[in-house]
C-alpha positions in Angstrom: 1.9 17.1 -50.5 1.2 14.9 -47.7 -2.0 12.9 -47.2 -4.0 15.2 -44.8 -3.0 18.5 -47.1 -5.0 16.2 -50.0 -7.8 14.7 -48.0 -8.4 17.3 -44.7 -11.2 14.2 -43.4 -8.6 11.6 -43.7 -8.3 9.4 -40.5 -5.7 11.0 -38.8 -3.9 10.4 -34.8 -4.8 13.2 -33.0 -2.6 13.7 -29.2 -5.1 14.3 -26.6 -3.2 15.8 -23.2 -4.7 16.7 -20.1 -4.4 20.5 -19.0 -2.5 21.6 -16.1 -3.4 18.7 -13.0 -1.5 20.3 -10.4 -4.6 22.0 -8.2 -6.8 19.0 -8.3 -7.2 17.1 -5.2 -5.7 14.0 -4.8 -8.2 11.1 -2.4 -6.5 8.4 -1.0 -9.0 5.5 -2.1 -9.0 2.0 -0.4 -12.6 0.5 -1.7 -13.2 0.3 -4.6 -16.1 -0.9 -6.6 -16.8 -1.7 -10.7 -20.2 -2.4 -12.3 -20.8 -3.1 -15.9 -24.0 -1.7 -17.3 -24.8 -2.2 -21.2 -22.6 0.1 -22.4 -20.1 1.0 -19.7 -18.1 0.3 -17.2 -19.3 2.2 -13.8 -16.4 2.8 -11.1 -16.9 4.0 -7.3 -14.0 5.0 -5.7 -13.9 5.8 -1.6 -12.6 5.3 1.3 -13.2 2.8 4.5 -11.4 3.6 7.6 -10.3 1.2 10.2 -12.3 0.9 12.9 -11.4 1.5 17.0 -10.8 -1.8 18.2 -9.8 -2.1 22.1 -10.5 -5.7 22.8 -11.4 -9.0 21.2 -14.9 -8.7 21.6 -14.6 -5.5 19.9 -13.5 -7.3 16.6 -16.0 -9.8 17.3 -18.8 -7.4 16.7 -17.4 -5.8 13.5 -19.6 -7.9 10.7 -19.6 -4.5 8.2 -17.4 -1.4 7.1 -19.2 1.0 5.7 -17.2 2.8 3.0 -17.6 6.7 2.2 -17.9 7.1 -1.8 -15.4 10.1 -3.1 -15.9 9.6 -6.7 -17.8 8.1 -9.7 -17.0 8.0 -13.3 -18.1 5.4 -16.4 -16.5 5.0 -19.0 -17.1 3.2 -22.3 -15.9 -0.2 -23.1 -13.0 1.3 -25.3 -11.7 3.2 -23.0 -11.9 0.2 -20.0 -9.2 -1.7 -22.6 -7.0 1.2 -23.1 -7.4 1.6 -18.8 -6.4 -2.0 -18.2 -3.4 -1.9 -20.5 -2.3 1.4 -18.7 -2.7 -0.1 -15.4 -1.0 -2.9 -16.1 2.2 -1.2 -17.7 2.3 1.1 -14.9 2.2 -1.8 -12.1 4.8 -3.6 -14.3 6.6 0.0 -13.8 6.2 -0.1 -10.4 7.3 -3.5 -9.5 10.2 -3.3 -11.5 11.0 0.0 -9.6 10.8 -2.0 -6.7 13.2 -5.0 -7.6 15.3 -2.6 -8.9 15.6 -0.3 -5.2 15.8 -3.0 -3.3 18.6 -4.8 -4.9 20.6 -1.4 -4.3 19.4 -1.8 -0.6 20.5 -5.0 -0.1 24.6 -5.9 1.0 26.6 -6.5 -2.2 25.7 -10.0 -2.9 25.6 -12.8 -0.7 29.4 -13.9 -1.7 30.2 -11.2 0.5 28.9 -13.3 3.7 31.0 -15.0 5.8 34.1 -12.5 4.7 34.4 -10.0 7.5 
C-alpha cells in the first residue's frame, strides 16, 4: 500500500500540462516592460516598430518610440523563480544550439588552412 492509498491528503507532485497550444497566436514582442507590485510581478509585452528615417535630420528628431502593448499578465513571486530558471535553461539551450551549428558550418578546423 503505498503512501497516497493510506493518506489520500498526503502532499503529493501533481504534472500540470498545458492543453493543445497550436491555434493560439504567436506576437513578435520587442519591448518589454516588468513591474513589481507587493505581491507580483507585472509583465507588458509589445511591440515598437522602427521608424521611417530618410535623412539625418530625420533621426535627429526621433527623441521617443512609442511601443504598442499586446499583452499583460502577473504572476506571483513563486512562479517569477520557476520563470527565471526556465528562461535561463532555455537560453543556455539555445546558445549551446548555436555553438554547436556553427562549428558544423565552419571548414574542418583551421589545420586544414594553408593545405590546398
Amino acid at each position: 500500500m503505498s503512501q497516497t492509498d493510506s493518506d489520500p491528503l498526503a502532499p503529493r507532485a501533481i504534472d500540470v500540462q498545458f492543453e493543445d497550444i497550436s491555434q493560439l497566436p504567436v506576437h513578435y514582442v520587442n519591448l518589454v516592460n516588468v513591474s513589481i507590485a507587493q505581491d507580483a510581478f507585472f509583465f507588458t509585452l509589445g511591440v515598437v516598430f522602427p521608424p521611417t528615417i530618410r535623412t539625418p535630420d530625420d533621426l535627429a528628431q526621433i527623441n521617443t518610440l512609442n511601443g504598442t502593448p499586446l499583452f499583460r499578465c502577473a504572476v506571483t513571486p513563486v512562479v517569477m523563480e520557476q520563470l527565471v530558471n526556465l528562461l535561463q535553461n532555455q537560453l543556455t539551450l539555445y546558445k549551446q544550439s548555436v555553438e554547436q551549428a556553427n562549428a558544423l558550418a565552419e571548414p574542418h578546423g583551421k589545420e586544414d588552412e594553408g593545405n590546398a
